[in-house]
N, C-alpha and C positions, 0 to 999 in steps of 0.2 A: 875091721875098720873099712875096708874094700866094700863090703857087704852091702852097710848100715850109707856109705858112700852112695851106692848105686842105687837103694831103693829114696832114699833121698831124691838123686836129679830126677828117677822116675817120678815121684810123688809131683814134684815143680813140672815133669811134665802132664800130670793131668789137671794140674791148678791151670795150667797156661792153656788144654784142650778145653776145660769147663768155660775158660774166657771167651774167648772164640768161640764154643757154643751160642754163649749169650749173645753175642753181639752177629752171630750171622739170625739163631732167633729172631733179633730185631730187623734183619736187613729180609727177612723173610718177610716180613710183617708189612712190608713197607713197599708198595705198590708199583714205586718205578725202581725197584731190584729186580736182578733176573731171580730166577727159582733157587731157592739154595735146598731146595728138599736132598737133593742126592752129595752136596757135600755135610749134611749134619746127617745124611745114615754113614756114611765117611768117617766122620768124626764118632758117632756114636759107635764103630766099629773101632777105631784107636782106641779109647775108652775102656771097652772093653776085651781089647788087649792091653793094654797097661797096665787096668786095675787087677786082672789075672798076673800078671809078671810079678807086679808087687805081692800078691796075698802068696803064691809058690815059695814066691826068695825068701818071707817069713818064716817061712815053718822048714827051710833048710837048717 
């Protein structure tokens, strides 16, 4: 139960990094925002550590 627990909040937490994705995408896009290049390779680097935690704790 502990398990199926943990890869759970993980999972909510890459729904909630996908969100923020999107929405710094947008603030990137958008001319009087600063640069957000170096926080979405940021994020895209949580990502894919998360998605790796989750696909491990599977197959335990």
């Amino acid at each position: 139960m502990l398990k199926a627990n943990f890869i759970h909040k993980l999972k909510i937490a890459v729904k909630e990094a996908d969100e923020t994705e999107y929405w710094l995408f947008l603030c990137d896009a958008h001319k009087s925002y600063p640069d957000c290049k170096e926080l979405l390779n940021d994020l895209s680097e949580i990502l894919r550590i998360l998605n790796k935690i989750i696909s491990t704790s599977k197959l335990k």
